[in-house]
Each structure stands twice: as structure tokens, then as C-alpha cells.
C-alpha positions in Angstrom: 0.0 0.0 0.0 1.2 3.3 -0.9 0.6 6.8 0.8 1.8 10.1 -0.3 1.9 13.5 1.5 2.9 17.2 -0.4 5.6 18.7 1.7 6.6 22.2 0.1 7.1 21.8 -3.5 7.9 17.7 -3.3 5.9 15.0 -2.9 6.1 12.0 -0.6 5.5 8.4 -1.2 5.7 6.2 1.6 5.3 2.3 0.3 4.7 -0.7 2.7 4.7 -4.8 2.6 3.5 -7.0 5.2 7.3 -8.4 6.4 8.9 -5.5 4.5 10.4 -2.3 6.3 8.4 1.0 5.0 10.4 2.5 1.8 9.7 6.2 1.4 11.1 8.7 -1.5 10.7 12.1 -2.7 9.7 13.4 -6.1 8.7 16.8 -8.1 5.7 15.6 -9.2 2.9 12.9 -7.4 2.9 11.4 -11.2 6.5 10.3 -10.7 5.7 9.2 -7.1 2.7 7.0 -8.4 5.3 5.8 -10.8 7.6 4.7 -8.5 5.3 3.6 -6.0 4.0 0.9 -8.3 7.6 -0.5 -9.4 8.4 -0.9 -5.9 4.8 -2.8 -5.0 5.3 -4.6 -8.4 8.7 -5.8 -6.9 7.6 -6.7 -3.3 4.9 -8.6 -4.6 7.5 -11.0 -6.9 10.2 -11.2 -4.1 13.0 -8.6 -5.8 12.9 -6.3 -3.3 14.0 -8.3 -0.6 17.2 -8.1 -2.6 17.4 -5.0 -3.2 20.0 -3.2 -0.6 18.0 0.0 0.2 15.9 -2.0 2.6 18.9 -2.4 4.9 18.8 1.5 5.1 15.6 1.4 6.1 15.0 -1.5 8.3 16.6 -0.8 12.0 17.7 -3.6 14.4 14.8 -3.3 16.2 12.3 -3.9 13.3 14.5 -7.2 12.7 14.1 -8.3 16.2 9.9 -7.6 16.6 9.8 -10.0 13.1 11.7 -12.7 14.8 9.8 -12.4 18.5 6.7 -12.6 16.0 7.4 -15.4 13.7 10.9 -17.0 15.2 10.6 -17.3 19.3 6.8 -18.7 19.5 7.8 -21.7 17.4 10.9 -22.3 20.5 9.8 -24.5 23.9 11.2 -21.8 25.6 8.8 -19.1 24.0 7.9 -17.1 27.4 11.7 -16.4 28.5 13.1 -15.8 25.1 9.8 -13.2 24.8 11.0 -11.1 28.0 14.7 -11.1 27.2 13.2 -9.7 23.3 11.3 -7.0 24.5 13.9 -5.8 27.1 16.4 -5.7 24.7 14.0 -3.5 21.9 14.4 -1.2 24.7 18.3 -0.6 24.0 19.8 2.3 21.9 21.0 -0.3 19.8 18.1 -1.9 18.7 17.4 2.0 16.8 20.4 1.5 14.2 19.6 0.6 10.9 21.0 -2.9 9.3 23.1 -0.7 6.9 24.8 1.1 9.9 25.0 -1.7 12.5 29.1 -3.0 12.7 30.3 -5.2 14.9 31.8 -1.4 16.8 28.0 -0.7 18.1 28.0 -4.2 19.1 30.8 -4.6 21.5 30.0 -1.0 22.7 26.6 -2.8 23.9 28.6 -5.3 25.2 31.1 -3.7 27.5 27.6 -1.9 28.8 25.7 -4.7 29.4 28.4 -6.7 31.4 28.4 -4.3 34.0 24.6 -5.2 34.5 24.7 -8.8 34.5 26.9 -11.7 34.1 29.0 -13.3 30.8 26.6 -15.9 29.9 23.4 -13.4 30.3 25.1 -11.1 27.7 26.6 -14.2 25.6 22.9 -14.9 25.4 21.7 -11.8 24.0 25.1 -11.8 21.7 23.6 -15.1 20.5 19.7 -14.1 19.9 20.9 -10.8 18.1 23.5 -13.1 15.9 20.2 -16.0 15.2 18.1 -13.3 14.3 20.4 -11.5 11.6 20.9 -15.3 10.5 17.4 -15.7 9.9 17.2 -12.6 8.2 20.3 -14.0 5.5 18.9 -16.9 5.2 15.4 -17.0 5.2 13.8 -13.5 4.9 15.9 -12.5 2.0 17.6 -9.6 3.5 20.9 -8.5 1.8 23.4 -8.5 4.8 26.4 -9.2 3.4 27.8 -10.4 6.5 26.9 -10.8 10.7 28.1 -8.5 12.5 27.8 -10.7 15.7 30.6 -12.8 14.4 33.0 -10.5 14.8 32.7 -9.2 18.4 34.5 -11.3 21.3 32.0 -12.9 23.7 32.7 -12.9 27.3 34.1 -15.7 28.8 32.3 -17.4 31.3 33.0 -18.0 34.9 34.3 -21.4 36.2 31.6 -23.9 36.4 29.6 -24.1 40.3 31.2 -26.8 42.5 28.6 -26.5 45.2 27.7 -30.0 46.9 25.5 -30.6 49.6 28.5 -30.4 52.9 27.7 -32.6 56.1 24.2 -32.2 57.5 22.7 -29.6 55.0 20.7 -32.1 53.8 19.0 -33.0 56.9 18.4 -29.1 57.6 16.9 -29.0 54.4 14.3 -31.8 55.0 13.7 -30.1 58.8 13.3 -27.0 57.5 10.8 -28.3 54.8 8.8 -30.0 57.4 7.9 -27.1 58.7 6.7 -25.1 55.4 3.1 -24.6 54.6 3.9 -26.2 50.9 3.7 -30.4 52.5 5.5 -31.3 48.5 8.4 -29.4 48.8 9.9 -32.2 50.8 9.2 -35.1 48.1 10.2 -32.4 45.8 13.8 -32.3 46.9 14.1 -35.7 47.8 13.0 -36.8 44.3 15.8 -34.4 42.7 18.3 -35.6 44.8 17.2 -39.4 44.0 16.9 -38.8 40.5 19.1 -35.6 39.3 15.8 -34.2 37.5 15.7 -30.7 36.4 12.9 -29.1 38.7 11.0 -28.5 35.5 11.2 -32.5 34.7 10.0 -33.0 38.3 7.2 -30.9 38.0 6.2 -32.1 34.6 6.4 -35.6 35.9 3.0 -37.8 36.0 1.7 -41.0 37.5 0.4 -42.2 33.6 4.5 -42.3 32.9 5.7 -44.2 36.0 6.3 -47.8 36.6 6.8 -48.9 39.9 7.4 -52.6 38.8 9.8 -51.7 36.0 11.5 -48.5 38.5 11.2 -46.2 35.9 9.9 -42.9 35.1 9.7 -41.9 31.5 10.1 -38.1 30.6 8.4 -36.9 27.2 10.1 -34.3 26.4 13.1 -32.4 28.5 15.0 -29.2 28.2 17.3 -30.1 25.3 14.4 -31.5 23.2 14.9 -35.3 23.7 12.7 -38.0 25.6 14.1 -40.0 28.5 13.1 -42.8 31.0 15.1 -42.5 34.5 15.5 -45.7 36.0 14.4 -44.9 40.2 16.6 -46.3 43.3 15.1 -47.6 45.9 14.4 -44.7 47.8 12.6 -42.5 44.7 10.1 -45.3 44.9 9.7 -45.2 48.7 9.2 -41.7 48.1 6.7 -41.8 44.9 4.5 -44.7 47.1 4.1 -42.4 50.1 2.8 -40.1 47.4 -1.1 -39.1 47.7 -2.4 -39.4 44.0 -5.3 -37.0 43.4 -4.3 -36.0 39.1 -2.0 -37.1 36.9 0.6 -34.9 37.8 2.9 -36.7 40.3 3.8 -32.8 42.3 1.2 -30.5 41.2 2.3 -26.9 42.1 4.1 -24.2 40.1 7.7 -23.2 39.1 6.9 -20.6 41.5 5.6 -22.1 44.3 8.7 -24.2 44.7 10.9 -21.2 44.5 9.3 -19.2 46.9 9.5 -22.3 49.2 13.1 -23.2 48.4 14.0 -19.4 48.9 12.3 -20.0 52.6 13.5 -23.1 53.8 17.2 -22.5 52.4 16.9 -19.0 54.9 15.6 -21.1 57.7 18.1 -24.2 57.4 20.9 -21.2 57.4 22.6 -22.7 54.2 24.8 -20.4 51.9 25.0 -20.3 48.2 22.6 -23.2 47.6 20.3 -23.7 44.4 18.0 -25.7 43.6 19.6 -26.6 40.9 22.3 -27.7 43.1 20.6 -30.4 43.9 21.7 -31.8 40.1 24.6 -31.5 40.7 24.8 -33.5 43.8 22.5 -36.3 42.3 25.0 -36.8 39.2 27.9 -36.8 41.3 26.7 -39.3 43.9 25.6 -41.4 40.7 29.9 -41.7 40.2 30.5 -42.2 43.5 27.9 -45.2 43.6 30.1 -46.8 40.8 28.2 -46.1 38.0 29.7 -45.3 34.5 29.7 -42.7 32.0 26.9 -43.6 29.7 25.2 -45.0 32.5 24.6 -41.6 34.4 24.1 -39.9 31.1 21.0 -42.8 30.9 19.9 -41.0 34.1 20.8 -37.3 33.7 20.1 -36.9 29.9 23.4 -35.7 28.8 23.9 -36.0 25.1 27.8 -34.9 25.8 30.0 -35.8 27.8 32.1 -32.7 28.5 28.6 -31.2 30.0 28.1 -34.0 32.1 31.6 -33.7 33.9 30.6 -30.0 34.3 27.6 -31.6 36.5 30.0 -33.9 38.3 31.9 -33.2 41.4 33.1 -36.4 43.2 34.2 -36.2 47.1 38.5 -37.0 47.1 37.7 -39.0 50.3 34.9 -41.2 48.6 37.7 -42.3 45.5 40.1 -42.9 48.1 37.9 -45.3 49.6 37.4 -47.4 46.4 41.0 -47.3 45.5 41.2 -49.1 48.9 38.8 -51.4 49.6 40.4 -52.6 53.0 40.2 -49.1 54.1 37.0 -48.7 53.0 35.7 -51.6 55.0 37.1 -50.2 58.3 36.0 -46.7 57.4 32.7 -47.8 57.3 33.2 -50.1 60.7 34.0 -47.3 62.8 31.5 -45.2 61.5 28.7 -47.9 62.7 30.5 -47.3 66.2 30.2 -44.4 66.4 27.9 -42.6 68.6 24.8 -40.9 66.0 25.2 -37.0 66.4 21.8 -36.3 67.4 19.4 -33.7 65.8 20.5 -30.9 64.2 20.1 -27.3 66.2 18.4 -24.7 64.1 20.3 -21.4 63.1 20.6 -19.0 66.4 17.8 -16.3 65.2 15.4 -17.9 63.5 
């Protein structure tokens, strides 16, 4: 559709295509401005003009990005988060440059001011969705970039890996303090992801039509990195699923956010430092080692399609190896800790 406006002695045409940027142009006279007008339409309608490199002057980084949260992002499983991160970023300067003007310069500028908001991998991310969306643009939309910009800026590196375990008698605190929430599955909850090394997501997803208590497994649809898998239980995930009241299908029905809020409370109460929920992974996957399992064994378990992800997931105790590489050692090691007198219940936090 094309509009045209008389400003002074010139007039203005102003042509638009659904999934085109708007192309404007002066001219003397509205004849040549019809003219035009209808070469350009004639073109959008056959496909030229997405080759033609005048829309990269008028198509910012911003229009780009609202195409791809529109037709790119609701296709994704993780739609809702890759939404919010979208629109927050359309709010940036950057995001107002045209696709003819944006170099990898702008770029790294946006970089070096976004790190000192969040972490490396938050604005690796955004580094990533910009780079995807250009891509898409090349390759599918018909857009004449001649090259991505993204490529060429340095991405942050990331920090080390979290180590964090579960130390001596966090665990218990945990299940005390969870006793004593109002939310009575919290406690299943993180037993079942320490039993199993689910992803609280796969826990909460998990229903009674997908277990098999005769069989010990649990079968998970689909997980985070788009794959099916069936978790085979120990002993104690099936004590735990049994004790279970079933009133749905879903094995823990409450929210995402209901077992943060919780977590965030009971993690205050227990007085535990630096602990996620996620944690809890971590300390699943490592105790899966520890038990003697192998590698593509606890990948069965976990899900991990690579190996160098799953040993970032794996932090085995020094004193648990040495026990193996000694089993005469171990034997006595676990002697004298029969012997020894049981500690008694753990004192809550002075304070609380």
C-alpha cells in the first residue's frame, strides 16, 4: 500500500509490505511518485525487493528483532523467557540502528555496557539471539546483509563452572526446615531431585500415567534439550513416589513458582549459603559416580547428550575415590562409622 503527502514543492511516497520495512522517496511531481510507488509494490509482490540493498537502510535492528519475537521465538519450547529477554532488549539504543549502519563497533559497545549489568553468559545470550536473528534474516527472509556482524565481536568468557555440593548435615536441615513449610510437597520435591538428578521443570512435569513402579522407571516426554528419557528410580525415589497421595495425573502439582518461593524460605531457615535448587543436580549426578556407575550410565539418568557437559555436572568427594582405590580401608572406614555414637538432631540457626 502506498501513501503520499505534499511537503513544500515535493511529494512523498511512503510504500509498505506486510514483512517489508516501509520505503519512502521524494519526487517533483505525485505522477513520478505513483510511478515509483508501483515499481516498488510490483517488486515486493514478486520477491525482488528483498534483494534490493535499500531495505537495509531502512529496516533498523529493532524492526528485525519484533519479526523474529513474531514469527521466530513462538515456534521455540522456551517461548515465554526468550519473549521477555526480546522485549527488554528492543528497549536498548542499539536496537534504533539501521541494518546498513550496525558493525560489529555498536555491538561490542553494547557489550562492555551490558556486562556491567549482568553476568558473561546473560550477555553471551543476548550476543547469541541478536547473531540468530540477523541469520534468519540472510537466510530465510531475503535480507541483503552481506555479513553478521555478531561474528566479529569477542564474547565474554564465562566463569568457572559451580562446584557447590551438599557439605555434612545440609541435607537433613533442608528436609527439617521443609517440614515445617506450609507447601507439604516441597519435601518429596527435593528428595525426588536428589534421588533422581531431575531438572525441577522434569519433576514438576512428571505424572503417575509415565511411571512404573514394577519396571523402577519414570519416562520423561520431552526435556530441556528437546529429547525423551526414562530414569531408571533407586530404591528410595520409589519409597518416596509410594508415600505419594495421587489425586491428578501430575505426580507434584504446584508451580515453578511455588517451589521457588518455598526453596528461597526453607534454604533462609536451614541457614545454608549459596545453595540452588539446581544444586541439587549436581549433587545427584555426582553421587551417581560415587555409587560406581559409569559414563553412559549416568548420562541414561541425567540426559546428557555430551560428555564434556556432564563432567561439568559432576563433582566427586577426594575421600569417597580414596575409599574405592582401597577397599580394606574402605571396610574399616565404614566399621567405625557404625560405632560411632549418632550426632543427634540438628540445632536450628541462632535467630530464627
Amino acid at each position: 500500500m502506498a501513501t503520499f503527502r505534499k511537503r513544500g514543492s515535493t511529494w512523498q511516497v511512503v510504500v509498505r509490505r506486510k514483512g517489508l520495512p516501509p520505503l519512502s522517496k521524494s519526487f517533483p511531481t505525485k505522477a513520478d511518485a505513483s510511478l515509483w510507488a508501483r515499481q516498488l509494490e510490483h517488486q515486493a509482490d514478486t520477491g525482488c525487493l528483498r534483494d534490493d540493498p535499500r531495505i537495509l537502510a531502512q529496516m533498523t535492528l529493532g524492526d528485525l528483532l519484533r519479526r523474529y519475537k513474531d514469527e521466530i521465538t513462538p515456534r521455540k519450547r522456551g517461548r515465554d523467557p526468550e519473549t521477555a529477554v526480546l522485549v527488554a532488549l528492543l528497549r536498548r539504543p542499539i536496537c534504533a540502528y539501521t541494518l546498513e549502519q550496525l558493525s560489529a563497533k555498536h555491538l561490542a559497545a553494547y557489550r562492555d555496557v551490558r556486562r556491567e549489568e549482568v553476568g558473561p553468559a546473560t550477555v553471551n545470550k543476548d550476543l547469541n539471539l541478536i547473531q540468530h536473528a540477523i541469520k534468519i534474516g540472510q537466510q530465510e527472509w531475503g535480507l541483503p546483509i552481506p555479513h553478521n556482524p555478531v561474528t566479529m565481536v569477542r564474547k565474554l568468557v564465562r566463569p568457572p563452572g559451580r562446584d557447590r555440593r551438599l557439605r555434612e548435615g545440609e541435607f537433613d536441615a533442608l528436609i527439617a526446615a521443609a517440614r515445617t513449610c506450609r507447601n507439604r510437597l516441597i519435601e518429596p520435591v527435593i528428595r525426588l531431585a536428589v534421588e533422581t538428578a531431575m531438572r525441577r521443570s522434569e519433576l514438576l512435569s512428571l505424572r503417575w500415567s509415565h511411571i512404573d513402579l514394577a519396571a523402577r522407571t519414570a519416562h520423561l516426554p520431552m526435556t530441556k534439550n528437546g529429547f525423551s528419557r526414562t530414569v531408571p528410580l533407586t530404591p528410595e525415589a520409589i519409597r518416596i513416589l509410594r508415600e505419594l497421595a495421587r489425586h491428578e495425573d501430575l505426580v507434584l502439582p504446584m508451580s515453578a513458582e511455588a517451589v521457588k518461593l518455598s526453596w528461597q524460605r526453607i534454604v533462609k531457615k536451614a541457614g545454608l549459603v549459596d545453595l540452588r535448587f539446581h544444586d541439587l543436580r549436581h549433587e545427584a549426578t555426582s553421587r551417581f559416580f560415587e555409587m560406581g556407575l559409569n559414563v553412559p550410565e549416568v548420562a541414561l539418568i541425567t540426559g546428557h547428550r555430551d560428555g564434556r557437559m556432564l563432567f561439568r555436572y559432576t563433582h566427586l568427594k577426594a575421600e569417597n575415590v580414596a575409599m574405592k582405590l582401597d577397599p580394606e580401608f574402605s571396610a574399616r572406614n565404614f566399621s567405625e562409622r557404625r560405632k560411632a555414637p549418632s550426632p543427634g538432631p540438628l540445632p536450628w540457626p541462632s535467630g530464627l
